[in-house]
C-alpha positions as CSV (number, residue, x, y, z in Angstrom):
1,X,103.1,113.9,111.3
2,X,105.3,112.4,108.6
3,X,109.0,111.6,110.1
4,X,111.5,112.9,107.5
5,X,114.8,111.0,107.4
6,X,117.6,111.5,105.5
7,X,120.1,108.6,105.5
8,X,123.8,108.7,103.9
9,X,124.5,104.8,103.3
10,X,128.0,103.2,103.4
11,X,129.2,101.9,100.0
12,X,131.2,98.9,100.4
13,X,132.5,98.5,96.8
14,X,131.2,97.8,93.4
15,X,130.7,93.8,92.3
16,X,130.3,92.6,88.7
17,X,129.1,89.2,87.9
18,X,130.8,87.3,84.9
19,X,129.2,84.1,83.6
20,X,127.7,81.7,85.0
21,X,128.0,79.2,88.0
22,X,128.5,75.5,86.4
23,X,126.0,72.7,87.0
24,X,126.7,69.9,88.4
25,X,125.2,66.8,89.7
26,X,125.9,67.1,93.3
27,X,123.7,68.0,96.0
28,X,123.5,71.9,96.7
29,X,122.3,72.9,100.4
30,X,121.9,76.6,101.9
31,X,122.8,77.8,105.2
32,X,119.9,79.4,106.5
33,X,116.6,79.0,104.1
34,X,115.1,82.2,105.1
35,X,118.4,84.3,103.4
36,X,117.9,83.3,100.3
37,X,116.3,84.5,97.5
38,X,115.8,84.5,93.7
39,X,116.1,86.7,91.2
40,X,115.1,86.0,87.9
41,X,114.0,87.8,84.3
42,X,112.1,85.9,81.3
43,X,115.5,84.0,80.4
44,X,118.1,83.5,83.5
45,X,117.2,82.7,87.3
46,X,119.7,83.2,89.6
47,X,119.8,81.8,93.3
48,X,121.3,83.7,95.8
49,X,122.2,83.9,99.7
50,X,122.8,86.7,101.8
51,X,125.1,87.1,104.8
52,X,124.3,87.4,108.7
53,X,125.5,91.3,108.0
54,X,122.3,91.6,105.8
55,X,123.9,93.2,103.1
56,X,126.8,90.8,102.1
57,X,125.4,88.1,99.5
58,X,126.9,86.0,97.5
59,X,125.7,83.7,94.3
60,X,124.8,80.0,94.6
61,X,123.6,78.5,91.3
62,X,122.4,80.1,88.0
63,X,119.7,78.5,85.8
64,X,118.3,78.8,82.6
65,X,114.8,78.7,81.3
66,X,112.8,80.2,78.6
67,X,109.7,82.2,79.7
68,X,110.5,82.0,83.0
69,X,107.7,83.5,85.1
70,X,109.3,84.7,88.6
71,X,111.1,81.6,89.7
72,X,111.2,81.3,93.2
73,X,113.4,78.7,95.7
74,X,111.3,76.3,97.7
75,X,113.7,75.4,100.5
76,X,111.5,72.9,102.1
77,X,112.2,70.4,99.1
78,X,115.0,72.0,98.0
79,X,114.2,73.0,94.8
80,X,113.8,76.0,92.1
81,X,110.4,76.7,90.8
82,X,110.0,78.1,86.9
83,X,106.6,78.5,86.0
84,X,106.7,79.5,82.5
85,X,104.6,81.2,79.5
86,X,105.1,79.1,76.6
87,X,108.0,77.5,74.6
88,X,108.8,74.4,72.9
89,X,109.5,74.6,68.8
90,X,106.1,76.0,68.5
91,X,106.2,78.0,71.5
92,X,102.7,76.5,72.3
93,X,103.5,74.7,75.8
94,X,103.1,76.2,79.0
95,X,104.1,74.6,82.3
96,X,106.4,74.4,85.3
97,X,110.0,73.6,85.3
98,X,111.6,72.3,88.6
99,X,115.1,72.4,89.2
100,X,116.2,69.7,91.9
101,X,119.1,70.6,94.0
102,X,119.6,67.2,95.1
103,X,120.4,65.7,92.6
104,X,120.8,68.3,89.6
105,X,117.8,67.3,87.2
106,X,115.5,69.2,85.8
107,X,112.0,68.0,84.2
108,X,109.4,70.6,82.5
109,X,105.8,69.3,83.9
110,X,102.8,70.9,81.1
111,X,100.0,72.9,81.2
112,X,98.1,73.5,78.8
113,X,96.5,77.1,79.6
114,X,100.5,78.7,79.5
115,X,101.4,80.1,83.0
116,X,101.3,83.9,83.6
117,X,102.7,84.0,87.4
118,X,102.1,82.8,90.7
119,X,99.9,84.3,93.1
120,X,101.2,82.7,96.4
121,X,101.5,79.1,98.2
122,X,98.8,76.4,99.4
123,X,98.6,73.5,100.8
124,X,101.1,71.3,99.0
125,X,101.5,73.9,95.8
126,X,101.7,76.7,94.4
127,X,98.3,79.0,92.9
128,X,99.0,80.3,89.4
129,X,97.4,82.5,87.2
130,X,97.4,81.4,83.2
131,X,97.2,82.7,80.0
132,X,94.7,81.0,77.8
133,X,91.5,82.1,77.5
134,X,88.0,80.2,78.6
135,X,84.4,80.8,78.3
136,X,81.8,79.8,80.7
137,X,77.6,80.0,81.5
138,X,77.7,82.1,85.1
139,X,76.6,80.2,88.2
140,X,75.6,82.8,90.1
141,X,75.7,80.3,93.1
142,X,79.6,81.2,92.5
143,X,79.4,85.0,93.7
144,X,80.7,88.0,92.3
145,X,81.4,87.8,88.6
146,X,83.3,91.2,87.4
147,X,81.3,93.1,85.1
148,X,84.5,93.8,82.6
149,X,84.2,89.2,82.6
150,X,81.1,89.0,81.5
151,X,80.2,88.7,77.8
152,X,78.7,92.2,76.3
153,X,74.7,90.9,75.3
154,X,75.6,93.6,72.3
155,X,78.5,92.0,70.9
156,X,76.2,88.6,71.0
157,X,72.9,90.0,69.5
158,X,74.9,92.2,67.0
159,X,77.5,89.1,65.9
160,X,76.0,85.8,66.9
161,X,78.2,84.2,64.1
162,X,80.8,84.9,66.6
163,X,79.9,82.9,69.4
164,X,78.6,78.8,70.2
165,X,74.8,78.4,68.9
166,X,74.4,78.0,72.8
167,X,75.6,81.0,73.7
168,X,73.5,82.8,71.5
169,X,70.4,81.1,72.8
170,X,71.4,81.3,76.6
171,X,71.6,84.9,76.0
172,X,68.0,85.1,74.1
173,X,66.9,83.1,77.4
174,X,68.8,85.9,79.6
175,X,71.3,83.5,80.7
176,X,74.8,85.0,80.5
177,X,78.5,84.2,79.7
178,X,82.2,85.1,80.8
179,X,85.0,84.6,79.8
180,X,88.1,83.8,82.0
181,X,91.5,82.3,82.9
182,X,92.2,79.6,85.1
183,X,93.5,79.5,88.1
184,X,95.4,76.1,88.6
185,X,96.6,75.0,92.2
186,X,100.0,73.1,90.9
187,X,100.9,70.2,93.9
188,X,105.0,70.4,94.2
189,X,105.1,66.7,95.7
190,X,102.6,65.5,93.1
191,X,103.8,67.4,90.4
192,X,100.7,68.3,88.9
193,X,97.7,70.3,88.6
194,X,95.3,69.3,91.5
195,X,92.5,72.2,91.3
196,X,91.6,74.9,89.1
197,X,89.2,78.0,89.5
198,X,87.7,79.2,87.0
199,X,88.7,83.0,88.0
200,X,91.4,85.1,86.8
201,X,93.9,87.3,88.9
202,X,96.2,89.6,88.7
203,X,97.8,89.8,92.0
204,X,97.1,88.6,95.4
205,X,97.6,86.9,98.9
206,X,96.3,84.2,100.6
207,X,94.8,84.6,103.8
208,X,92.8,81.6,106.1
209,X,92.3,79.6,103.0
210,X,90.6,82.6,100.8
211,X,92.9,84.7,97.6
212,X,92.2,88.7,97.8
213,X,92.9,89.7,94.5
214,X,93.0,91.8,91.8
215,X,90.5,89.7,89.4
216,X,90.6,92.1,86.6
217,X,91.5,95.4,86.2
218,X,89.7,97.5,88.8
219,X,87.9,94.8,90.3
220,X,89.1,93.5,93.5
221,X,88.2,90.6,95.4
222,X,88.0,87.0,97.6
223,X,87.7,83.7,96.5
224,X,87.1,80.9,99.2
225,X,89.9,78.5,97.7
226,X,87.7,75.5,98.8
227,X,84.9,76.0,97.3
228,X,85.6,78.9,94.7
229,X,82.9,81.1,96.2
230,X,83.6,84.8,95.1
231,X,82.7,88.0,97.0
232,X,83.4,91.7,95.8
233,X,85.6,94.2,97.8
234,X,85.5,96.9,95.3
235,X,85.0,97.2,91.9
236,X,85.8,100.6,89.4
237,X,83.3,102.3,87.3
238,X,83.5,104.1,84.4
239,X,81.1,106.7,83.5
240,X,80.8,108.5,79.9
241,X,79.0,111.7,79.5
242,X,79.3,114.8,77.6
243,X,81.9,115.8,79.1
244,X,84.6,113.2,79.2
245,X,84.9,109.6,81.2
246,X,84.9,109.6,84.6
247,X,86.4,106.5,87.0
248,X,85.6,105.9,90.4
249,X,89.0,104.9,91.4
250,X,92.5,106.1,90.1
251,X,94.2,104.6,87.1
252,X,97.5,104.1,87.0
253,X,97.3,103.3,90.6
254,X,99.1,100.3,92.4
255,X,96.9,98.0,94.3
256,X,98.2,96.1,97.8
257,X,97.1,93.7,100.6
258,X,97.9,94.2,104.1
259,X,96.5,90.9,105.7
260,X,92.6,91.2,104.0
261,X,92.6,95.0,103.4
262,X,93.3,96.4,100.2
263,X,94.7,99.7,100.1
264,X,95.4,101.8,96.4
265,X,98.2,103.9,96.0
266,X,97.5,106.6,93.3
267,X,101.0,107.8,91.7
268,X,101.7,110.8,89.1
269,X,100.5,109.6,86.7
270,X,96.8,108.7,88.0
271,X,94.0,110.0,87.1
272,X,90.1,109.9,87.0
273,X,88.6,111.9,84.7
274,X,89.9,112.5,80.7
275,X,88.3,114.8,78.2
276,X,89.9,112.9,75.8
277,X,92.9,110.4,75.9
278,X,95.4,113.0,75.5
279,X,94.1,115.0,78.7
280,X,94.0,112.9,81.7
281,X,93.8,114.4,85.2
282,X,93.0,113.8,88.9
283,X,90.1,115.6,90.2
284,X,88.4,113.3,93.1
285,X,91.8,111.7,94.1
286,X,95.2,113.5,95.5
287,X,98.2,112.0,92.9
288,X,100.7,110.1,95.5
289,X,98.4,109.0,98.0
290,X,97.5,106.2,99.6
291,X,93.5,105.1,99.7
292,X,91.7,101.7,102.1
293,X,88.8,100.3,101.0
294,X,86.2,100.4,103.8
295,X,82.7,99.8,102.7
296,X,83.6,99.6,98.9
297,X,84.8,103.4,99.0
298,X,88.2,104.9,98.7
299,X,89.5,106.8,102.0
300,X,92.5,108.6,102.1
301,X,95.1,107.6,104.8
302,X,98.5,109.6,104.0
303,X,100.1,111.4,101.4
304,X,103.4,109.7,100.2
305,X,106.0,113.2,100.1
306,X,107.7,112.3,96.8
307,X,106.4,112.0,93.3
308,X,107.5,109.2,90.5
309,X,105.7,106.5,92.9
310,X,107.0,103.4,90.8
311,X,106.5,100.0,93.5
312,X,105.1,99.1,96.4
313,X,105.7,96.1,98.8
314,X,103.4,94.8,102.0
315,X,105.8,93.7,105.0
316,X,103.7,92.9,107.9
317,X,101.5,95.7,108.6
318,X,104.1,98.2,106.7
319,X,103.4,99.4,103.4
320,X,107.0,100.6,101.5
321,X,106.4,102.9,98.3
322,X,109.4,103.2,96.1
323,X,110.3,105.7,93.4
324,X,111.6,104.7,90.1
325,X,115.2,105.4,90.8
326,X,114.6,103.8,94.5
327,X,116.5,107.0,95.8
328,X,113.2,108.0,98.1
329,X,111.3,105.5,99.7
330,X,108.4,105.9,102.2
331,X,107.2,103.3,105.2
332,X,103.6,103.7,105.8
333,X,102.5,101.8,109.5
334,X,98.8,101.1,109.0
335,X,98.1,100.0,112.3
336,X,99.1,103.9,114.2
337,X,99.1,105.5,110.3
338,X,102.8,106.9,110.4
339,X,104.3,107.7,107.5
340,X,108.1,107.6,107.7
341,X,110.7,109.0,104.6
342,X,114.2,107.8,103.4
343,X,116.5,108.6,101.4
344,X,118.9,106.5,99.4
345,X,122.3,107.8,98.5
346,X,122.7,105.4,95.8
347,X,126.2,105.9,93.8
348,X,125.9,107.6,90.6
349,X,124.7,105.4,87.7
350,X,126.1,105.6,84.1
351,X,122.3,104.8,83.0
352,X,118.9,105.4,83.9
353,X,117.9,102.3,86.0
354,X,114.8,101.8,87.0
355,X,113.3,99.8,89.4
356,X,112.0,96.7,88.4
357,X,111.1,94.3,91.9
358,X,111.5,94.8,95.4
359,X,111.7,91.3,97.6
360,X,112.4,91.5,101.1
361,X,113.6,89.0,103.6
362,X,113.6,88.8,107.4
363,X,116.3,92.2,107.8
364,X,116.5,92.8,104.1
365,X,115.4,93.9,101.2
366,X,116.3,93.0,97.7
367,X,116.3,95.7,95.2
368,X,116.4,94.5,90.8
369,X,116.4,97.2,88.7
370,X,117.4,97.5,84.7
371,X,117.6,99.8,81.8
372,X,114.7,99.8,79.7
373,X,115.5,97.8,76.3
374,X,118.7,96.5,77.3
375,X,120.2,93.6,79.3
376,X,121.3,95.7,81.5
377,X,120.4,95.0,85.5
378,X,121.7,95.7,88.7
379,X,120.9,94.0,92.4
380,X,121.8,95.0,95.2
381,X,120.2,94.8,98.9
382,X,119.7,97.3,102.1
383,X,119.1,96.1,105.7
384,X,115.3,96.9,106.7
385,X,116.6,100.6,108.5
386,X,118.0,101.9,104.6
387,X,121.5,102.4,107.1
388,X,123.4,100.0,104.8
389,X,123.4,99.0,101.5
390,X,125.6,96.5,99.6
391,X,128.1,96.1,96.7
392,X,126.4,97.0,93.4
393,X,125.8,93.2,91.1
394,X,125.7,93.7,87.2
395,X,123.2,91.0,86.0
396,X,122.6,90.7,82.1
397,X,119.0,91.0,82.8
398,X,115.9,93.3,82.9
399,X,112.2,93.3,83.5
400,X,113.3,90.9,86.6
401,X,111.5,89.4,89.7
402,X,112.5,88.6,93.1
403,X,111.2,86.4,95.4
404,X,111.8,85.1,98.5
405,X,111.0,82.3,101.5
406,X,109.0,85.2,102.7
407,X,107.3,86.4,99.7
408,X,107.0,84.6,96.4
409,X,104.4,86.5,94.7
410,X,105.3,89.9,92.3
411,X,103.9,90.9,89.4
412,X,104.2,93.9,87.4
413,X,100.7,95.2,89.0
414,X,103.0,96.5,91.8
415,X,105.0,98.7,89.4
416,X,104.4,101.9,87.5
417,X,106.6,103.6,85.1
């Protein structure tokens, strides 16, 4: 039975931040590695650390880099991670841009396929998911290949002038193609790109050496990161009749990881079935639910009590589901499925913020959030119970990440508006 809690939370004061915190060349150390955390947008990365209170944080550097592509703080070597898209004069060159806190340089490190985000550490590095476009004959000693990857034998019969002489005649021969995006494992003591998987991936987490992920839309899966071995966990359909098109799993649904199971959270605006694409509706899945995969079917677990679902975060074997505003927030417990509510009492905004990331670290979690179209952004944090919450930061930012020691990887899959 759901646990309904209403919390009042205690407002210490209202913070702005001005400016920005000068470089310098000497060294710059943090107190406790696993309080800090970054919080960046496609411009401006800021490091921050938060006090033993949980709630009380306070600025340590800002940084600049175009592109930017959730930075995040390894603590270990004491640096700041950029991967970004693509800039230069041509804005043609994708890469990685570390920060060293040691000694205050910075150095961009390329790559060529442009970097889309990070899906979560190994080894010595850091996985990331790229931009550019690849083609490729299926080994089907690889695994699972996503139908939406693979090359449309229509498209090729109907347009061969589009498409390699050997593709053409592969395809004549019943051999097929996909097309993908790398993913390139990027060493952070070597400083460059050590492997690469031909797989794209949306988001993620890395469990005993294998990614779960999202490798396209709808299709979810595991790659064994030594070998690049794929296997399918589910995968959507789309059927087209008379009638309309009809999905086997919930658009406009957020997809999650606790350890290896995936779990989808439908929100209000999901829907599988559409007469046409100005009438969408749910009629197989409840709206604001949350679904596990077992046996490649959807089962439903709980029903979230709010509506405007807009982000979800994985701690341990929690799963938090956030409205837009952040006001109502739900903690799901998958291992004795209890589904606890909150409410913030946020103080009153002068602008519709919505909520943009959610990072968390050991008692806190970090909430970004930002006017839509503006450079507008607030942060602010909350101890794990939602019983406190902290001063209010102004950051001219928006669309922003946060990551953490604890949890590097976010991506807009998490959110929907």
């Amino acid at each position: 039975m759901d646990n309904l809690i209403s919390i009042v939370f205690i407002i210490f004061g209202a913070t702005t931040l001005f400016g920005c915190v000068q470089n310098t060349n000497e060294k710059l150390s943090v107190k406790d590695c696993d309080a800090t955390f970054v919080v960046s947008d496609r411009r401006k990365i800021y490091l921050f650390e938060h006090e033993n209170n949980m709630t009380n944080f306070h600025l340590l550097k800002t940084f600049d880099n175009w592109s930017n592509k959730a930075a995040f703080f390894d603590c270990k070597r004491n640096i700041v991670v950029s991967p970004y898209g693509y800039k230069g004069v041509k804005r043609d060159k994708g890469g990685v841009t570390i920060f060293d806190l040691n000694n205050g340089k910075v150095k961009d490190y390329e790559i060529s396929d442009g970097v889309n985000g990070q899906l979560g550490l190994y080894e010595n590095g850091v996985l990331l998911s790229t931009m550019l476009i690849h083609t490729a004959r299926i080994d089907k000693k690889s695994g699972y290949v996503p139908p939406r990857a693979i090359i449309d034998k229509k498209i090729v019969f109907e347009s061969p002038e589009r498409f390699p002489e050997e593709v053409v005649e592969d395809y004549k021969a019943g051999r097929l193609w996909k097309t993908f995006e790398y993913i390139h494992l990027f060493d952070l003591d070597r400083k460059k790109v050590v492997k690469s998987y031909a797989q794209n991936a949306s988001y993620g987490g890395v469990f005993e050496g294998k990614l779960y992920a999202e490798f396209v839309i709808g299709a979810v899966g595991i790659m064994d990161l030594n070998n690049g071995f794929r296997e399918k966990i589910i995968e959507r359909k789309m059927t087209n009749n008379v009638n309309g098109v009809h999905l086997s799993m919930p658009g406009n649904s957020i997809g999650v990881f606790v350890d290896k199971d995936h779990y989808t959270i439908s929100t209000h605006r999901s829907w599988d079935f559409a007469s046409d694409r100005n009438r969408r509706i749910s009629t197989k899945f409840k709206k604001n639910a949350i679904y596990k995969v077992e046996n490649e079917k959807l089962i439903e677990w709980a029903v979230i009590p709010f509506e405007n679902i807009s982000y979800a975060v994985v701690v341990g074997k929690n799963i938090f589901v956030f409205s837009g505003n952040t006001k109502n927030v739900a903690k799901y417990d998958t291992s004795t499925n209890k589904l606890t509510k909150y409410h913030l009492s946020l103080p009153a905004l002068e602008d519709e913020y919505r909520i943009d990331s959610v990072g968390y670290t050991e008692n806190s979690f970090i909430f970004a959030l930002s006017v839509g179209g503006t450079s507008k952004g607030l942060i602010f944090l909350t101890d794990k119970s939602f019983t406190k919450i902290s001063p209010m930061y102004e950051v001219p930012m928006s669309n922003m990440s946060v990551t953490t020691n604890q949890d590097i990887q976010t991506t807009n899959y998490h959110a929907v508006n």
